[in-house]
Structure formats: structure tokens, C-alpha cells
C-alpha positions in Angstrom: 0.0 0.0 0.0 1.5 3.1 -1.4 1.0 6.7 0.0 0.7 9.4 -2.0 1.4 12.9 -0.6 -0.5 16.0 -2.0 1.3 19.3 -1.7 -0.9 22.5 -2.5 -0.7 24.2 -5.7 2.1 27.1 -5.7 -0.4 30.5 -5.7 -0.7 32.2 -9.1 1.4 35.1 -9.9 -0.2 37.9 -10.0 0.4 41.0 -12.2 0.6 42.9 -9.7 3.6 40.9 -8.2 5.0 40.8 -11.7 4.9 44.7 -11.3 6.2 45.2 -7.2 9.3 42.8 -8.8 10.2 44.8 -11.7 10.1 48.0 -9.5 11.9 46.9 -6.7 14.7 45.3 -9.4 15.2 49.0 -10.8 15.3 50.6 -7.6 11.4 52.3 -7.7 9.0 53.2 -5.1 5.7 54.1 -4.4 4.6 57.6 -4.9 4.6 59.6 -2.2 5.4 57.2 0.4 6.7 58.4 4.0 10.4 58.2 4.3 11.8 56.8 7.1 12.2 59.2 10.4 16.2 59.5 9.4 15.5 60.2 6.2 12.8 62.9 6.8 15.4 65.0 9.3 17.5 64.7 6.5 15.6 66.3 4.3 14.3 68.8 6.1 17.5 70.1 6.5 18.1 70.2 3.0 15.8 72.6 3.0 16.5 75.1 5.7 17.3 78.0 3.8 13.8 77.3 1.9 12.7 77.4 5.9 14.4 80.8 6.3 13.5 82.7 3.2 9.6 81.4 3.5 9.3 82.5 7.2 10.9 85.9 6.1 8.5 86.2 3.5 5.6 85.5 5.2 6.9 88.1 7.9 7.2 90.7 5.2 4.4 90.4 4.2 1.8 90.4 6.8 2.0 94.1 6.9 2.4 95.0 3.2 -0.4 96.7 2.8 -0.4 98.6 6.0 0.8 102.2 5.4 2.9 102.0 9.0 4.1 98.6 7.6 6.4 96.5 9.5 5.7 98.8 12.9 2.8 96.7 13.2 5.1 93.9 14.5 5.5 96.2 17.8 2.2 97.9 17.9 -0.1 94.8 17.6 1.2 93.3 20.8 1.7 96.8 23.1 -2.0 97.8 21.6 -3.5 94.4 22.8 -1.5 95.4 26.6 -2.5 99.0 26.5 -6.0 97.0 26.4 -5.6 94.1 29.2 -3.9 96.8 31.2 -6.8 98.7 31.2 -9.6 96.0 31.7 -7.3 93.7 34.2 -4.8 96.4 35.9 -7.4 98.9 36.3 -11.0 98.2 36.1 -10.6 94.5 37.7 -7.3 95.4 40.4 -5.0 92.9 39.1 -2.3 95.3 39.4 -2.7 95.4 43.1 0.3 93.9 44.7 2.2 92.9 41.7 5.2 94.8 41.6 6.3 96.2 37.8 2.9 95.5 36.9 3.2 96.9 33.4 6.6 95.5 32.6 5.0 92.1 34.3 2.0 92.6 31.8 4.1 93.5 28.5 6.1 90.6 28.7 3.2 88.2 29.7 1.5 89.7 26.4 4.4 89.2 24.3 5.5 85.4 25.2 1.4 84.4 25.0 1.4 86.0 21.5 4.6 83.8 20.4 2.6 80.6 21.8 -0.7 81.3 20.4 0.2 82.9 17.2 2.4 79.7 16.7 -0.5 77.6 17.0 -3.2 79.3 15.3 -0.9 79.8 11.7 -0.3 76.0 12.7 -3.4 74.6 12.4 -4.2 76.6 8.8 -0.6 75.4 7.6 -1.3 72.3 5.3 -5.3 73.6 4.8 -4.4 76.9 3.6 -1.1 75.9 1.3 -2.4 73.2 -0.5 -2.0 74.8 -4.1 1.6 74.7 -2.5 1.7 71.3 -1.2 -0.1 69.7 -4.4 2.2 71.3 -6.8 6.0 70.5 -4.7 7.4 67.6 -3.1 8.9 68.5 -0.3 8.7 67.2 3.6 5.7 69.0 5.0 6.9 69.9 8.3 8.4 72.7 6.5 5.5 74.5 6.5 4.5 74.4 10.3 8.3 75.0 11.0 8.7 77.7 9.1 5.3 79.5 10.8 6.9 79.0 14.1 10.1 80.7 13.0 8.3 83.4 11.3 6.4 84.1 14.7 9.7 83.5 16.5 11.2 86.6 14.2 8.1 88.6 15.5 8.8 88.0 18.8 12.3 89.5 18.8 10.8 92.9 17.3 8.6 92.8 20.0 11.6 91.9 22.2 13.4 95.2 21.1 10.0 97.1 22.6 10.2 95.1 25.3 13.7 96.4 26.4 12.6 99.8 26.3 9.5 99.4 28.5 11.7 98.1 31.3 14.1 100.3 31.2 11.5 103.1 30.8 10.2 101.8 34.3 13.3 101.4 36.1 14.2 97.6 35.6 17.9 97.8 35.7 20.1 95.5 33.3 20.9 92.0 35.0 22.9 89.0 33.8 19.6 87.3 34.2 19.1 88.4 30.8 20.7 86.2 29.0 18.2 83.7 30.6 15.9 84.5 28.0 17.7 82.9 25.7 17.2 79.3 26.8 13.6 80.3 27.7 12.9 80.9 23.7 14.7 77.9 22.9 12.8 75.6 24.8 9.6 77.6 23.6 10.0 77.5 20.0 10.5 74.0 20.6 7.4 73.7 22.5 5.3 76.1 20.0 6.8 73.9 17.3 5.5 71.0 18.0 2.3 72.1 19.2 2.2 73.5 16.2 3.1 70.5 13.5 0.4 68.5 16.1 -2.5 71.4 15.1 -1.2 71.1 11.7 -2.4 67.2 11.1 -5.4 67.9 12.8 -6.2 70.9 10.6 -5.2 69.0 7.3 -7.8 66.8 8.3 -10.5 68.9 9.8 -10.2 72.6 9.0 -13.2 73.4 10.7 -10.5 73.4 14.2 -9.1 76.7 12.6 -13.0 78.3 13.6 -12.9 76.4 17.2 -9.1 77.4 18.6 -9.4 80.8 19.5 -11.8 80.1 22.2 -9.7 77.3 22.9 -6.4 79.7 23.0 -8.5 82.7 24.7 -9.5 79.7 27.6 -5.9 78.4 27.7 -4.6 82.2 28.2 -6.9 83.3 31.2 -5.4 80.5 33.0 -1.8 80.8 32.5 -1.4 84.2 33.9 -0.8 86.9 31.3 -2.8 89.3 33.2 -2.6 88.1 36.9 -0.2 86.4 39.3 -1.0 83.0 39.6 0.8 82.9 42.6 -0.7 85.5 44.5 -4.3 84.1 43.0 -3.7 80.6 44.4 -2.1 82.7 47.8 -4.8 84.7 48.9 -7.9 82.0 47.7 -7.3 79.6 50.4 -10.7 77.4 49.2 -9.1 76.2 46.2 -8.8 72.6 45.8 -5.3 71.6 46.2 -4.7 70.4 42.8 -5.8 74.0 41.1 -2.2 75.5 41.9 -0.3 72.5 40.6 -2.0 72.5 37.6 -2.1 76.2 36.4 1.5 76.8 37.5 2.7 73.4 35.8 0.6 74.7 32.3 3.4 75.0 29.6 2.4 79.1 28.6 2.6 79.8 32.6 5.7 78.4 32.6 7.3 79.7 29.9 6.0 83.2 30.9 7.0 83.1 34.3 10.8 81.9 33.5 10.8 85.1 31.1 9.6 87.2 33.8 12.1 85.6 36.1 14.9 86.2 33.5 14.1 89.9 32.7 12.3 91.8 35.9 14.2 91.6 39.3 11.0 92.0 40.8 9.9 88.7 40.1 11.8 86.2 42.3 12.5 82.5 42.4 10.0 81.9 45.0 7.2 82.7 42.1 8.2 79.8 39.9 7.0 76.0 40.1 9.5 73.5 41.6 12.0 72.3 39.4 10.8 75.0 36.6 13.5 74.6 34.1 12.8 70.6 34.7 9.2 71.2 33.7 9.7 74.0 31.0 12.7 70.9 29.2 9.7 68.1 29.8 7.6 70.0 27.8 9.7 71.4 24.9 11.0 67.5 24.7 7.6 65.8 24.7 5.6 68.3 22.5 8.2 68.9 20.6 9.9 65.4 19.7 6.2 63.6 19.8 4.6 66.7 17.8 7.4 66.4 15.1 6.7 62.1 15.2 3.1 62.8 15.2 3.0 65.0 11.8 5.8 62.6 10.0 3.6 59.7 10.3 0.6 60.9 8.4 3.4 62.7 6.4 2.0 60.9 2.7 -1.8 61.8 3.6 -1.3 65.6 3.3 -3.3 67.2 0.7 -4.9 64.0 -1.1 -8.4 64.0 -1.0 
């Protein structure tokens, strides 16, 4: 008695198989496919300079048309102070007990502005460039980046006006400074990737453009542009515990709050959160590294459909 063994039919070659072989023997790939995360880095540095001369642009010409022109970049933000001084400082006492109020106010103003601008030309960077994105190959990030830096260049116009406030109001030169400049490193690095994370979502949904500023406006009563948090959480004893944490541990607070520590002697060490420049790193790392990951994997769905 014999046995006879049955092995399965090899599966039928396909024409697409015929196809994937013949590309992968002469070295092709799919269209528009996501490099890898090296490769991606890579090429976004190719492209710095395109980073550069688009965020400079963009800066140039927000204010074009504007017959005061680029002093808009300084009068935008001291305007919207001039405002919160008068509704907060004055009509609602915020001032009261907050030594340097104005200086205190001007920069709160001016390192809010930098986060929330960041964000808001975030979310409309892929929706509102897609002529740009359909017609170009080039790594998306780009576009969220180079929003960031043009806000960033913004911010060191308003910088200059800063300067001049406090030393209009007395606030002498320190070597706390040069403070600042860590402080916007680690916040560019934070707007950035809160930034390239708004930018997938908007891609995808651009009604989120119509929904952030009450989201921003929300995020910025908390975080203490107008009002010390610390003298807020001091004097209202019936807070729940965990309300100080919280809005003292919120990214903008902290960010505002180091620059107020860096620039106005007034504000002392004992306003910041424990471990503040522990906090302010976490944050820049995680929203930056996992905003940047975040974008590059839905890097070959942008501006399809």
C-alpha cells in the first residue's frame, strides 16, 4: 500500500507581483510614500534655507499693505497690553500687589502672543497651502516650521519694545538676561510641536481653525498673562489643592513666568514652580519630539483628498 502525498498548488502570480518585482529590481518606489524618520530629518535640513527665506516672506508680508508697515510687529502686541492693562490692571485690580505690573504685563503679552500665534498659523498650515503642497514635493513639516520661525522673528521685534519698557520703568540691566535665551529655545521647541500636532489635525479637519481661539482665549486666562498665579492661588485659600499645581505646571505659565524671572528683578525665584526649568525641558521635549513624530507619520496623507 502506497502513500501518496499531496502538496498545495504554488499561488498564481499575480500581475501585480510581476509589477512590485520589476520596481523593486530597478530601484522604484511608491509615490509619495513616508520616508523613514532619518531620512525625513534629512531632508528637512536640505531645505532650511527654503525654511528661512519662507518664514521671512511671510513676515514681510503680513504688513504690506499697511501704510505704518512693519511697525505693526511692535504695535499689535503693546495695543493688545495697553487694552488688558486697562480691563485687568485697572477696572478689575489685578495690578494690586504685583510689583512692575506693566513690565509684568508687556512681557506676559508678548511670550502668550509667540505661543498662540504659533498655534493658530499652525493649524491653517497644510489647509491653507495646498496649491503649495499639491504642486511641490517637499517634507511637509516645513511649512509648520517655518510658521513657528516666522512668529519667532516677530517676537524679537517685540523683544526690542520690550527692552525699552523696562528700562522706561526702572528695571535695571541684569545677567539674568541672557536667561531668556534658553527660555525661547525651549519655547519654540514647545510652539513647534504644538504646532506640527494642530497642523495634522487641521489638514484633516479645518473646521479646528473656527474652534481654537476660544480654545487659545480659555488656555490664556489660566496661564497668567494678566494676573499672578501665585498671589491668586495665595490669597484664595478654598481652592482645591490640585488648582495651583495644575495652572502653575501649564506650559504658557511656565514659559512666561521663566521670562519674567529672566528679565524683571521683581519677580523672584519663589514665584516659579519646583524644578521649573525641569518642567519647561519636559515640555519642549515631549511636544516637541512627539509633535514632530506625530506630523511625520501621516506625512504621505497631506493634501490628497
Amino acid at each position: 500500500m502506497t502513500q501518496v502525498l499531496h502538496t498545495p498548488p504554488p499561488a498564481p502570480v499575480t500581475a501585480e507581483d510581476d509589477l512590485a518585482a520589476l520596481a523593486a529590481r530597478h530601484g522604484l518606489s511608491v509615490s509619495g510614500a513616508r520616508p523613514t524618520l532619518p531620512q525625513y530629518i534629512r531632508q528637512l535640513w536640505a531645505r532650511r534655507h527654503f525654511i528661512v527665506a519662507f518664514a521671512t516672506a511671510k513676515l514681510t508680508a503680513q504688513y504690506a499693505q499697511a501704510k505704518l508697515g512693519q511697525v505693526w510687529q511692535i504695535m499689535t502686541p503693546l495695543l493688545n497690553a495697553a487694552v488688558y492693562y486697562f480691563i485687568f490692571g485697572i477696572l478689575l485690580g489685578t495690578k494690586r500687589g504685583v510689583p512692575d505690573y506693566i513690565p509684568f504685563l508687556v512681557t506676559g503679552v508678548f511670550i502668550w502672543t509667540f505661543t498662540s500665534s504659533s498655534i493658530m498659523t499652525g493649524t491653517r498650515a497644510i489647509a491653507g497651502n495646498l496649491g503649495l503642497v499639491r504642486a511641490l514635493h517637499f517634507p511637509r513639516a516645513a511649512l509648520p516650521i517655518s510658521f513657528c520661525l516666522q512668529q519667532l522673528q516677530q517676537l524679537l521685534f517685540s523683544m526690542a519694545a520690550l527692552i525699552v519698557i523696562l528700562l522706561c520703568f526702572g528695571v535695571p540691566v541684569a545677567a539674568s538676561w541672557l536667561l531668556a535665551i534658553p527660555v525661547l529655545i525651549l519655547q519654540f521647541t514647545f510652539n513647534t510641536g504644538m504646532s506640527l500636532i494642530m497642523a495634522r489635525w487641521g489638514a484633516k479637519t479645518p473646521d479646528i481653525s473656527q474652534l481654537m481661539p476660544f480654545v487659545l482665549r480659555t488656555w490664556m486666562y489660566i496661564s497668567g498673562v494678566m494676573w499672578s498665579i501665585d498671589r491668586l492661588t495665595g490669597n484664595h485659600k478654598g481652592l482645591p489643592s490640585w488648582v495651583a499645581p495644575v495652572l502653575k505646571d501649564n506650559p504658557a505659565a511656565v514659559f512666561i513666568d521663566l521670562m519674567r524671572y529672566s528679565l524683571i528683578d521683581s519677580f523672584h525665584s519663589s514665584q516659579l514652580p519646583p524644578h521649573v526649568w525641569i518642567v519647561a525641558t519636559g515640555w519642549a521635549l515631549v511636544v516637541g519630539v512627539g509633535g514632530f513624530i506625530y506630523f511625520w507619520k501621516a506625512e504621505e496623507t497631506y493634501g490628497r483628498g
